[in-house]
N, C-alpha and C positions, 0 to 999 in steps of 0.2 A: 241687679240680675237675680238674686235670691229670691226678693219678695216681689219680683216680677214675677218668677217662675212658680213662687207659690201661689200667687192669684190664679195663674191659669190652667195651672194644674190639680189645683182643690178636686177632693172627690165630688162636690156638690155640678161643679161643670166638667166633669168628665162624667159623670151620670147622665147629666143634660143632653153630655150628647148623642144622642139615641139611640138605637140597639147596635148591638155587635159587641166582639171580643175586647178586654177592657186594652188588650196590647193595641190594637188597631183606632180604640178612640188616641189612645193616647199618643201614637203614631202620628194622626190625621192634628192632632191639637197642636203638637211641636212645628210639623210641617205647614201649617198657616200661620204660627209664631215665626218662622222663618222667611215666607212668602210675604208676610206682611211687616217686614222690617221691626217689628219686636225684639226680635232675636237678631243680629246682626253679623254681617260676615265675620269671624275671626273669636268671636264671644265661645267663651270655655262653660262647658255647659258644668255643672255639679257632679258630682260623684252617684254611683248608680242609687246607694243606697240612700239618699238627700230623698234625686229624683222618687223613690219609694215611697219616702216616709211623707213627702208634699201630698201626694196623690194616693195616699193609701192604700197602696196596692203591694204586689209583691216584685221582687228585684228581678224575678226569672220574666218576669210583665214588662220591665223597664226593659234588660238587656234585649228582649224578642223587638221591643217598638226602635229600640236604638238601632240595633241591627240592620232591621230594612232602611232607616235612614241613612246607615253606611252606603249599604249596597243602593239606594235610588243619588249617592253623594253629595247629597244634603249635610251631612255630617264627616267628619272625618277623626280616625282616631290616631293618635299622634303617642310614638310607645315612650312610656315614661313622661309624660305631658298632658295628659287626657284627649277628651272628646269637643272637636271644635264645629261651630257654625261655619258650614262654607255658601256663599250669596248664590242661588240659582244664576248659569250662565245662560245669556242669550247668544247662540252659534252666530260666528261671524264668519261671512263667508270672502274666500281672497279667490280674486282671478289669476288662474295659471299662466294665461297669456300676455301681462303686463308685469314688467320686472318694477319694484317699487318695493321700497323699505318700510318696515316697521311701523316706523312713524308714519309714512305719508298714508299710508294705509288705516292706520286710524283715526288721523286725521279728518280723510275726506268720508267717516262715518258720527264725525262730530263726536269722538270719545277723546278723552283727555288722558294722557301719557306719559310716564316717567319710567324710571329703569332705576335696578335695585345693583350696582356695579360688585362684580362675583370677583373680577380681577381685570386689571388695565397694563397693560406696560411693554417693555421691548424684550426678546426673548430668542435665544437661539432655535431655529426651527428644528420640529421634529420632522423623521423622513417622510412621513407622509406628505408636512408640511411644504416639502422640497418638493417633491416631487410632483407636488401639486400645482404648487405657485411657480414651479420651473426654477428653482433658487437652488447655489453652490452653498457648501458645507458650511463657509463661512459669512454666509449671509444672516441678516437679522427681520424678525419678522413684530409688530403689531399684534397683540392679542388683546381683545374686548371679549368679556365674557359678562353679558348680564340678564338679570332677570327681567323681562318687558312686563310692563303693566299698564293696563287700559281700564279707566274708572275704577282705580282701588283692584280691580282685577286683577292676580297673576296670570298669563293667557303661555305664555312662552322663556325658555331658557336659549338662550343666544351665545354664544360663541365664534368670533369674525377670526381671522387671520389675514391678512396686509401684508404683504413687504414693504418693511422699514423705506424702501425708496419711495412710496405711493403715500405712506402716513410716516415720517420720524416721530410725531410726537403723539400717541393714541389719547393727550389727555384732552386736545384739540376738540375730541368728537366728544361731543356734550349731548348730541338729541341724535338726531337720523346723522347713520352712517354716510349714506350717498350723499347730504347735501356736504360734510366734511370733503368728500371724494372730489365731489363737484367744484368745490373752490379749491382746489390744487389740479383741475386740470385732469380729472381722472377717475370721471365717474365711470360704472360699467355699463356699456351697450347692448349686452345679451350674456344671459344665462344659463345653463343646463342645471336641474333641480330634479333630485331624486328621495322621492318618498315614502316608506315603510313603515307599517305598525312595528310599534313598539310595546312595553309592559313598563310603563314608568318604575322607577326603585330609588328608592332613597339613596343622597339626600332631595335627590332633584323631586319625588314627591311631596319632600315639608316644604321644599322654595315653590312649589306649583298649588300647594295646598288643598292636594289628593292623598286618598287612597292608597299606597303601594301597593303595585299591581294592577293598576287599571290602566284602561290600554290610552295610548298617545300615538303621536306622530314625531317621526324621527323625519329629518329632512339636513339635505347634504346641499350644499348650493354654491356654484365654481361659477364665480363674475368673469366676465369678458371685457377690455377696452375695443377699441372701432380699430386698433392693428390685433387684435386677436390674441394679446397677449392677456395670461391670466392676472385678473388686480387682486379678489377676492376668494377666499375658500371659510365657508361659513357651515357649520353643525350646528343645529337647533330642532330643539324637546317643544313640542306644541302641544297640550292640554287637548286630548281625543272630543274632552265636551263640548266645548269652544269653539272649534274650526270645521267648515266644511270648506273643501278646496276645490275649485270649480274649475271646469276648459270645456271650451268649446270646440267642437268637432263640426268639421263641414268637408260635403263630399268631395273625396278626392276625383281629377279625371281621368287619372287612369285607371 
């Protein structure tokens, strides 16, 4: 990474490359060292004053070209940890009118998928929990909380909640929730999902590998079985860069 970065930040090719302020060559150099896989997602870039002394310039030059790399999120800074390469995302767009998990969802975009498990296990429910899932005081509920990832990407923070009668054992679910659901006889048949901007904040910023403070999507999602009864109550953090959430609207006749 060093004598990567010193090659291509040498004054001789940041001279090279032609007019304008030396922050914005060296801006434009980082950000095709990023674009073009040189630099790669997660790579810590050097300390400001390194970057300076490579490129011969001054550090007030570094921090100005780091900056817009923050704000365009190309970069992220991470407090007490530095300044990290984050991989440009390509938005992926999900239809609002098909209920479909995670997985099947990236799947049928040919991207490859794992989950980073935040917490798994069986747990007294909280009242919202109750009140949600329709469950007595003394019931027990399923919680899965993990981080989704699609190509190396973190895209979303997941949080499911189950009653313990629909899943006993959350260690079960290894990949997509619903096909678990589905071999016990209980997958869901309809959904209501409700969506809101958010301002992501730590830590779920260093698990999504943003910003703090840049905006996201908050999403609440209460599963149905085919007797109407609630299976699922799911909260998840979606990456604002990542997702465009899509529905199609057709004329009503009244």
């Amino acid at each position: 990474m060093t004598a990567l970065l010193a090659t291509i930040l040498s004054p001789e090719r940041l001279q090279a490359g032609g007019s304008g302020p030396l922050y914005l060559k060296l801006r434009q150099t980082l950000e095709e060292a990023i674009n073009t896989g040189k630099l790669n997602h997660g790579d810590a870039l050097p300390p400001e004053r390194d970057l300076a002394d490579y490129a011969n310039i001054s550090r007030v030059t570094v921090r100005k070209a780091v900056d817009d790399l923050v704000k365009d999120g190309l970069l992220v800074r991470r407090h007490g940890s530095g300044t990290f390469v984050v991989k440009p995302v390509s938005k992926v767009e999900q239809s609002l009118s098909r209920l479909t998990s995670f997985t099947e969802d990236m799947a049928r975009r040919g991207l490859t998928t794992r989950a980073q498990w935040l917490d798994r296990g069986l747990f007294h429910p909280s009242p919202d929990e109750m009140m949600i899932l329709g469950l007595p005081a003394d019931a027990v509920v399923a919680r899965l909380g993990r981080l989704r990832i699609a190509d190396d990407m973190p895209l979303a923070i997941e949080r499911a909640c189950i009653s313990s009668e629909f899943l006993p054992d959350p260690a079960q679910v290894t990949g997509s929730l619903y096909a678990a659901l589905e071999q016990r006889g209980c997958r869901p048949v309809r959904a209501v999902q409700r969506i809101s901007a958010y301002n992501i904040k730590e830590p779920d910023a260093a698990l999504l590998g943003v910003t703090p403070g840049v905006a996201g999507l908050s999403i609440e999602r209460v599963s149905y079985l085919a007797s109407g009864r609630v299976v699922e109550f799911t909260r998840s953090l979606y990456r604002g860069d990542a997702y465009d959430f899509v529905a199609e609207l057709t004329l009503s006749d009244t």
